[in-house]
C-alpha positions as a Markdown table, in Angstrom:
| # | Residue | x | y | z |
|---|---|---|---|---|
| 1 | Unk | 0.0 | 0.0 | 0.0 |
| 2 | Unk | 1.4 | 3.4 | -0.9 |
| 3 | Unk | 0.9 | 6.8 | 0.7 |
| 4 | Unk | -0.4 | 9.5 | -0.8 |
| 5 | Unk | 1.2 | 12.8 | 0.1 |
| 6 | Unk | 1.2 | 16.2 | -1.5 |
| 7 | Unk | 4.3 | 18.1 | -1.9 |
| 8 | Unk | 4.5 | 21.2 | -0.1 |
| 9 | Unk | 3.2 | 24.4 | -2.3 |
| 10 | Unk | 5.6 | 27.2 | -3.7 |
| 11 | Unk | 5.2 | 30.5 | -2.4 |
| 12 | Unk | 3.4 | 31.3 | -5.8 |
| 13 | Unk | 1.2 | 28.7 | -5.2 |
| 14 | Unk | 0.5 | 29.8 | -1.6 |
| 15 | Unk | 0.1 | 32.8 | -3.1 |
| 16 | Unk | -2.3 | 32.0 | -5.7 |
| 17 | Unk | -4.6 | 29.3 | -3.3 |
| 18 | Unk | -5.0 | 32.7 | -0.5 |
| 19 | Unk | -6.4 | 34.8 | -3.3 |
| 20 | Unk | -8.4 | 32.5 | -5.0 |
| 21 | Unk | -10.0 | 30.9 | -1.5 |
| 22 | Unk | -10.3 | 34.9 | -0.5 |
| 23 | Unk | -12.2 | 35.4 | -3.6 |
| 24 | Unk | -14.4 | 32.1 | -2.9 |
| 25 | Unk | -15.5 | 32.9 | 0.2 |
| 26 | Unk | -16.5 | 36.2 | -1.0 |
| 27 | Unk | -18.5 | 35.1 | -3.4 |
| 28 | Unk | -20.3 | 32.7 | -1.1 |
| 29 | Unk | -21.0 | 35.7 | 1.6 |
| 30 | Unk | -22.5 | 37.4 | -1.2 |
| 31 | Unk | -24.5 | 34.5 | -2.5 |
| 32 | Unk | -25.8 | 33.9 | 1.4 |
| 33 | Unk | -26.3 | 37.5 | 2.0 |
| 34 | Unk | -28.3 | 37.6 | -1.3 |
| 35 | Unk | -30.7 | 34.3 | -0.3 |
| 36 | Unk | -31.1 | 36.0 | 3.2 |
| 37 | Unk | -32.4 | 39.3 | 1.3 |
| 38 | Unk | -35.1 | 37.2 | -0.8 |
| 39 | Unk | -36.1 | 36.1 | 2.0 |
| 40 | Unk | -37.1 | 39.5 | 4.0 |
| 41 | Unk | -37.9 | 40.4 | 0.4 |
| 42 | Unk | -40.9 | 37.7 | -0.2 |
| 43 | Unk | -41.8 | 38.4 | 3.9 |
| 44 | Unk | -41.7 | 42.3 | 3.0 |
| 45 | Unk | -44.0 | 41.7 | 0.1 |
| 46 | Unk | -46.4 | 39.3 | 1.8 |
| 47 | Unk | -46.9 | 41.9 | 4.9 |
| 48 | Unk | -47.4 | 43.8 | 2.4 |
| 49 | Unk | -49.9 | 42.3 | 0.6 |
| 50 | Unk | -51.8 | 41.4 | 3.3 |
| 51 | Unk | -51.2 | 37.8 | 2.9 |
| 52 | Unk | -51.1 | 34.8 | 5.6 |
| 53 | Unk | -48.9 | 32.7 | 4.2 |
| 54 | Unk | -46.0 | 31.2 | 5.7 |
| 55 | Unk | -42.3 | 33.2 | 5.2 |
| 56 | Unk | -40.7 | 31.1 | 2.3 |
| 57 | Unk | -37.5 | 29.7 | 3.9 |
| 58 | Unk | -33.9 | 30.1 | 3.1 |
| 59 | Unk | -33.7 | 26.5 | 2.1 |
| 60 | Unk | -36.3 | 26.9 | -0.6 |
| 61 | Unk | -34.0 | 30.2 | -2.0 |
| 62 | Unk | -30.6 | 27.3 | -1.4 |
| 63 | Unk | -32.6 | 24.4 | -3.2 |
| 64 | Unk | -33.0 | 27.0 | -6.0 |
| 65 | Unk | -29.1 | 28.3 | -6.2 |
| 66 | Unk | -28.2 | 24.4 | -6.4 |
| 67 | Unk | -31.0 | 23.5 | -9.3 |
| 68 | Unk | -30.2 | 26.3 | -11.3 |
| 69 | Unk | -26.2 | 26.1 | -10.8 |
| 70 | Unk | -26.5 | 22.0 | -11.6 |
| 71 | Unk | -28.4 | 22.8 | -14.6 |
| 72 | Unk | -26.0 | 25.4 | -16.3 |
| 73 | Unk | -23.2 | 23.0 | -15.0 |
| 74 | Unk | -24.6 | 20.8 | -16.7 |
| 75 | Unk | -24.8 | 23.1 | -20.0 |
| 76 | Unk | -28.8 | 23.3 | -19.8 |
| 77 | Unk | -31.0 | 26.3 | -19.4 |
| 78 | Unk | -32.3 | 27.1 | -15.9 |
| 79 | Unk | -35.5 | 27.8 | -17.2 |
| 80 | Unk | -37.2 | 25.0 | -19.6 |
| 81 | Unk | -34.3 | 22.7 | -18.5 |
| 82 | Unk | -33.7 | 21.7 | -21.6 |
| 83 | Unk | -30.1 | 20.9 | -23.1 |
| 84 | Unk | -28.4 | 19.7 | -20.3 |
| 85 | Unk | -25.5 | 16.5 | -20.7 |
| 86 | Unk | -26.7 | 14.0 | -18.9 |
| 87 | Unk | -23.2 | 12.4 | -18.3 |
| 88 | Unk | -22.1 | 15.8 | -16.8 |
| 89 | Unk | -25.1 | 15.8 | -14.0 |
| 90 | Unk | -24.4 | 12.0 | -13.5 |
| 91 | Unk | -20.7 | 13.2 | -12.4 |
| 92 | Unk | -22.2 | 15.9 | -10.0 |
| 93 | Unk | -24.4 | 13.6 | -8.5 |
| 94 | Unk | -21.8 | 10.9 | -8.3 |
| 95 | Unk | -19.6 | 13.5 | -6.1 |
| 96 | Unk | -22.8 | 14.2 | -4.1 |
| 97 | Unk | -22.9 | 10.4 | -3.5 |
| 98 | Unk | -19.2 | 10.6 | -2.5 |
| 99 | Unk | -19.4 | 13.1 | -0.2 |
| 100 | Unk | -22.1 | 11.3 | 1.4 |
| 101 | Unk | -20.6 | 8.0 | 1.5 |
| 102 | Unk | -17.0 | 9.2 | 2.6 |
| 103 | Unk | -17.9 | 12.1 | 5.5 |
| 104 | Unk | -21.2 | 11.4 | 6.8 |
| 105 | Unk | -21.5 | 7.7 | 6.7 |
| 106 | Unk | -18.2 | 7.2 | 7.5 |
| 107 | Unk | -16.6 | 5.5 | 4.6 |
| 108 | Unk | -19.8 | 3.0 | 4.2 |
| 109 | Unk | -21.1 | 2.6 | 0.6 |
| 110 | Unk | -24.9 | 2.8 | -0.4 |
């Protein structure tokens, strides 16, 4: 059995994984800041309106990023959800398996 190892970075490539990790979780504050804001937005607009209905949750606004983000992935269109390659979603849900099987049932397969 072999181990893997990785070989320690460069300084460029410190460099370069510090900005492009700042840069990622920028964009995910954004994207999380901007799911919270739909959500006072749809609340606002209910009050508004007058309406009795329940506050649409953030997981409903998250469920949405992740269809629309697997669908262009994918090289579809968001809307119809036409045109997508099916061989590219099988891939993204094959590392949504692995990341199930690996870290939350601890190594076991399905």
């Amino acid at each position: 059995m072999t181990e893997k190892t990785c070989s320690v970075p460069t300084p460029e490539q410190r460099k370069y994984l510090e900005i492009r990790e700042a840069a990622e979780r920028s964009m995910l504050d954004k994207v999380f800041e901007a799911i919270n804001d739909a959500v006072s937005e749809v609340a606002d607009g209910f009050r508004e309106a007058g309406l009795e209905f329940e506050p649409t949750s953030r997981e409903y606004f998250m469920f949405t990023v992740q269809q629309v983000t697997f669908v262009r992935l994918c090289g579809g269109d968001p809307v119809t959800l036409q045109g997508g390659d099916p061989e590219v979603g099988q891939r993204i849900v094959n590392n949504g398996q692995h990341i199930i099987d690996s870290y939350w049932r601890g190594g076991e397969s399905t």
